[in-house]
N, CA, C and O of each residue as an XYZ file, in Angstrom:
204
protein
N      54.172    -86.402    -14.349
C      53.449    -85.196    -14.055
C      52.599    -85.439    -12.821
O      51.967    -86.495    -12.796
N      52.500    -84.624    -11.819
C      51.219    -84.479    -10.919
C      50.117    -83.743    -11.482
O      49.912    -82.667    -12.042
N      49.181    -85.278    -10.915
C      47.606    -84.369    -11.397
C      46.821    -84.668     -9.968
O      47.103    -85.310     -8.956
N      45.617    -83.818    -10.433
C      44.776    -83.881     -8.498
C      43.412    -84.638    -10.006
O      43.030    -84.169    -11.078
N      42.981    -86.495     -8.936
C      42.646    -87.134     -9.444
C      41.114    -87.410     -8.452
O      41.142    -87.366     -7.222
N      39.792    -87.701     -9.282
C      38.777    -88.404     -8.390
C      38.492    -89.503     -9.249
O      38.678    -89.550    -10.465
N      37.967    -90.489     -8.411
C      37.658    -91.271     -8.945
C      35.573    -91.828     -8.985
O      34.877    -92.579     -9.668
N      35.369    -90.894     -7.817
C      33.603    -90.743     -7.647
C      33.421    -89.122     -6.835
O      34.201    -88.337     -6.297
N      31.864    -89.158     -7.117
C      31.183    -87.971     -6.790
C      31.447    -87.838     -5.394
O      31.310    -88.843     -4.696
N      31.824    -86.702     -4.843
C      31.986    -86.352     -3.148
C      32.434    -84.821     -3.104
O      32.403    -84.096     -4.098
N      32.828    -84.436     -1.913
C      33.325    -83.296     -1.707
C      35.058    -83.288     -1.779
O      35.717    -84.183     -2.308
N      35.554    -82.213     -1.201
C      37.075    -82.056     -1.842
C      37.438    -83.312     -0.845
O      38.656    -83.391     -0.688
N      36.720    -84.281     -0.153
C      37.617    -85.372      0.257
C      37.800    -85.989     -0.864
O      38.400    -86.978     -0.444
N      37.738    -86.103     -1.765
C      37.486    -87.234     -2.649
C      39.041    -86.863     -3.545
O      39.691    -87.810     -3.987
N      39.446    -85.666     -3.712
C      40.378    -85.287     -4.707
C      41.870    -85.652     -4.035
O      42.069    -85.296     -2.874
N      42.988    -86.414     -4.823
C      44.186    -86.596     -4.303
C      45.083    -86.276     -5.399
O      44.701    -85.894     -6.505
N      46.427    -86.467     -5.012
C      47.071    -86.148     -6.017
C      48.172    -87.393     -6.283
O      48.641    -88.132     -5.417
N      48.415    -87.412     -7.537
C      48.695    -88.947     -8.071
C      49.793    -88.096     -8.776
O      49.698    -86.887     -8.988
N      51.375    -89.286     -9.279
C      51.820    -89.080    -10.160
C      51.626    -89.853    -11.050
O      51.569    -91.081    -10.986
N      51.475    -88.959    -12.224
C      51.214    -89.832    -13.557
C      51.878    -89.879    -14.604
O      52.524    -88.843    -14.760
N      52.054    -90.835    -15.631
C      52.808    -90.571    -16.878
C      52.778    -89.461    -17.581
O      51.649    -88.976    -17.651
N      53.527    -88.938    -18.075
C      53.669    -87.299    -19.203
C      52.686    -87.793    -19.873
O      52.729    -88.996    -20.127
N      51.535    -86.982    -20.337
C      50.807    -87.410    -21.816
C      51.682    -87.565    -23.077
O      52.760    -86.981    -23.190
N      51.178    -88.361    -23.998
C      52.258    -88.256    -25.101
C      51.107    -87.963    -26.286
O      50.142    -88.727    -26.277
N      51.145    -86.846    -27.368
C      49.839    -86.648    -28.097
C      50.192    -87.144    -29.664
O      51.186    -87.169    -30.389
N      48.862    -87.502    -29.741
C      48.825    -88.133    -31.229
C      49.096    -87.516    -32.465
O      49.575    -86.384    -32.420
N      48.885    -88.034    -33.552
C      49.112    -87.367    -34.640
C      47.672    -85.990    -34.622
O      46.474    -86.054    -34.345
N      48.390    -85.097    -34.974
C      47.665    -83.900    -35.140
C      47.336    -83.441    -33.793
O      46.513    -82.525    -33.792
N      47.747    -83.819    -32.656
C      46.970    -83.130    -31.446
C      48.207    -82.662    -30.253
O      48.997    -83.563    -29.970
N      48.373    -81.550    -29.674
C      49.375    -81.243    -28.981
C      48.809    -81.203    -27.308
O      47.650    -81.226    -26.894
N      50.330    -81.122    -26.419
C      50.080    -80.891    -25.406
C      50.639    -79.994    -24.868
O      51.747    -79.549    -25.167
N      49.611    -79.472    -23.635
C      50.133    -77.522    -23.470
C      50.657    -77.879    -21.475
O      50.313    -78.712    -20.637
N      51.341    -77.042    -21.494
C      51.737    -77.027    -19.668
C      50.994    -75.871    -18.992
O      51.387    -74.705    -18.946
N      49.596    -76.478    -18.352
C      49.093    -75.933    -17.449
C      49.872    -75.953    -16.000
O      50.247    -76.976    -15.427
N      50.015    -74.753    -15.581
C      50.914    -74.411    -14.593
C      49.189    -74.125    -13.079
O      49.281    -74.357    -11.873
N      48.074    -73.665    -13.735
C      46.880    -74.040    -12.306
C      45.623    -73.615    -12.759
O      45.428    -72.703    -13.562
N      44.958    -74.168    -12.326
C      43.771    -73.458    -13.148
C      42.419    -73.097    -11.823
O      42.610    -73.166    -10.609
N      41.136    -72.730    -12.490
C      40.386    -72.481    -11.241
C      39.187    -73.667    -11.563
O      38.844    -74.295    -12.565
N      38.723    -73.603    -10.044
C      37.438    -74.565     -9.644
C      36.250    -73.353     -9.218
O      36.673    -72.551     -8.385
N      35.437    -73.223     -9.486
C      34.035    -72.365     -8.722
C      32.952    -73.153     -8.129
O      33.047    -74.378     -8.196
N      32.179    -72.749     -7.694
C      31.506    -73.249     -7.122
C      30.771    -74.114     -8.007
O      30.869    -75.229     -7.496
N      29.864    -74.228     -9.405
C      29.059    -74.637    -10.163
C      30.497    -76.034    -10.385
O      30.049    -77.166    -10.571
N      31.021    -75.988    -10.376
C      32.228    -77.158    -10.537
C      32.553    -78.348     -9.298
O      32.750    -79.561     -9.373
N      32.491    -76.964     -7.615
C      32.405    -78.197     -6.457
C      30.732    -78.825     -6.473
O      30.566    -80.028     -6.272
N      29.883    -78.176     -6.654
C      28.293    -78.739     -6.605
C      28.146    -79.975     -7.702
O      27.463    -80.987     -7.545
N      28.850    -79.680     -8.698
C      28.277    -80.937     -9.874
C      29.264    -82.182     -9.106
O      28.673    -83.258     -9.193
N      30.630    -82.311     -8.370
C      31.310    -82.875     -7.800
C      30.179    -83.495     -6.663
O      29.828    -84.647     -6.918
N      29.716    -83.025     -5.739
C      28.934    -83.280     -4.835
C      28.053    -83.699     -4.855
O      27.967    -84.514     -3.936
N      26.844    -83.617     -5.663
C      26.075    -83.772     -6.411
C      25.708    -85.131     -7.412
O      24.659    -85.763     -7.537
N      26.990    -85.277     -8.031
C      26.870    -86.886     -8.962
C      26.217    -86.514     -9.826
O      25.670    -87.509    -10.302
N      25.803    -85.277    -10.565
C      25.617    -84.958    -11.506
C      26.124    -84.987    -12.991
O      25.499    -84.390    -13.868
């Protein structure tokens, strides 16, 4: 799967995109296919921030 990965607090330099293993879910817990989701602002500030 591609995911967009950080590894510390910064601005959108900080975000890349990695391929990663499929999740595989445990007993009792499933996994769903997010196709994109959203970022707002209260989401890039806590990123920036190190909050």
């Amino acid at each position: 799967m591609r995911a967009v990965q950080t590894t510390h607090s910064g601005g959108r330099e900080i975000f890349h995109v990695a391929d990663l293993p499929d999740p595989v879910p445990g007993e009792g817990q499933a996994t769903y296919d997010i196709s994109s989701c959203g970022v707002d602002f209260a989401d890039t500030h806590h990123r920036v921030s190190g909050n």
